[in-house]
N, C-alpha and C positions, 0 to 999 in steps of 0.2 A: 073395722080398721080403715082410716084414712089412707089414702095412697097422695103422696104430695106430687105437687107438679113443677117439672123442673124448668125454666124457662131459660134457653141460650140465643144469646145474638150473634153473631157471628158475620165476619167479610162474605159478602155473596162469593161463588166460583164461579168460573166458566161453565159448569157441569149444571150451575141453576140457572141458567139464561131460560130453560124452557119455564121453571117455577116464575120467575121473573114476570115473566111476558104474560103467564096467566095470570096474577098478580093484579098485572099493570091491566087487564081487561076486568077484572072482580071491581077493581075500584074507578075503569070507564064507567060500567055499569052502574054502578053503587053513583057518579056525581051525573049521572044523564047524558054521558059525553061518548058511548062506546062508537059515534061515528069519527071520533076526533083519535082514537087509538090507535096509531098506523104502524107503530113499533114492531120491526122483525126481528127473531134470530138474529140476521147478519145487522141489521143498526144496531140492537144493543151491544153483541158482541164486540163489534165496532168503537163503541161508545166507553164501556165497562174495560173490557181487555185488547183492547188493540194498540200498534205501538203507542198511541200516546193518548189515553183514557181522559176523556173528558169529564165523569161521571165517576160514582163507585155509589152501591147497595151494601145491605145490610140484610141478612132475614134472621127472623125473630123465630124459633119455634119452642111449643110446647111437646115435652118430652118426644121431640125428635121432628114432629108432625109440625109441619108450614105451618105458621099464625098470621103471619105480615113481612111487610118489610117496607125499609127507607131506603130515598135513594137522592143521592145528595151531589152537590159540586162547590168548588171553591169560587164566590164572584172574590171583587178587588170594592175597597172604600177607598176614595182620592182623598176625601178630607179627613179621615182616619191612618191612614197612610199603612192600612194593613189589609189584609184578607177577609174574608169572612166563609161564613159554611151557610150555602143557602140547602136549604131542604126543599126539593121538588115534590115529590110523593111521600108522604108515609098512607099506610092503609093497613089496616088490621081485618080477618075474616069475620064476619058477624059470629059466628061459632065459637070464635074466641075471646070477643069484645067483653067487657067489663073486668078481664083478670086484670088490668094494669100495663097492657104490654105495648098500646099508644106511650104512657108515660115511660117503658123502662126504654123505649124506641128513643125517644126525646132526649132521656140524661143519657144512653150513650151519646146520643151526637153532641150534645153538649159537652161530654168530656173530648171528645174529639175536638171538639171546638175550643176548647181551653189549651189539649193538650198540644196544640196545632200552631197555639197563638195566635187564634182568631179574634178580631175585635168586637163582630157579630155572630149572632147564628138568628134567622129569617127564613122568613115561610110567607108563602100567599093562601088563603083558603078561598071558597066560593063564600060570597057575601050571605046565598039560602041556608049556608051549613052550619044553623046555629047550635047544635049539638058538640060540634068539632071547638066553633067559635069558644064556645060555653067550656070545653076541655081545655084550651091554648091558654084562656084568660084566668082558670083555676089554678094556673102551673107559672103566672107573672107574667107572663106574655103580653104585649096590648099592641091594640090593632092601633095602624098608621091612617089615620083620614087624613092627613095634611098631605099627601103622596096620591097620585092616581098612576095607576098602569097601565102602560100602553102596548101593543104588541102589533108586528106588522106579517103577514105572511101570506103565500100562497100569491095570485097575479102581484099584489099590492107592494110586496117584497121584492117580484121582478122588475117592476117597473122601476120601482127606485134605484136597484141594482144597475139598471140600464142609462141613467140618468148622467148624462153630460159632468165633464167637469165643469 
């Protein structure tokens, strides 16, 4: 006899910040970044449940047991003149990869994203991760080349901060 398997998504709690943060270290490791994962306890906590959350997750489990999880924010479109949902992380456990639970990860936030009245919903991936690439464009997705991403941080971010009117 088959025993089926149940898969629930559910709002992260306060209670999984520690699930969380292993998470967010499973998938440094997994894109070659685990020196770039400086996320505590009190940032995410901060971030997810503090008075004014910048952030909100998602985890995904099978029959009770962590699988993954997204975790998302609302940016703004000026020439759309609406919100969107951008997706930061999603990451699913190799142990549980191929049941489907990246895509059922995806049409939640998409229904969030509908039901939100968002205009977009967007992701960045690593340009090496053609496995991921190759899932996002299975599901309608298509990558942006006409856009490049820029990011500033760390002295590069003080300095401008420090920059004269």
């Amino acid at each position: 006899m088959t025993h089926a398997t149940a898969l629930t998504i559910t709002p992260a709690l306060e209670a999984d910040i520690p699930l969380i943060l292993a998470l967010i270290k499973e998938l440094a490791l997994y894109e070659k970044l685990e020196d770039q994962a400086v996320a505590t306890d009190a940032s995410l906590r901060q971030a997810l449940f503090g008075p004014r959350p910048s952030a909100e997750s998602v985890i995904a489990r099978i029959d009770g047991e962590p699988a993954g999880f997204a975790l998302y924010f609302h940016n703004f479109s000026t020439f759309l003149g609406r919100h969107g949902l951008y997706l930061e992380d999603l990451f699913v456990r190799p142990a549980f990869r191929g049941r489907a639970i990246g895509k059922a990860l995806l049409a939640h936030l998409a229904r969030v994203a509908v039901e939100r009245g968002c205009g977009r919903f967007e992701w960045a991936v690593l340009d090496w991760n053609r496995p991921a690439r190759d899932f996002y464009e299975s599901l309608g997705a298509e990558a942006n080349a006409s856009w490049v991403n820029y990011r500033i941080t760390g002295d590069a971010l003080e300095r401008l901060a420090r920059t004269a009117r």
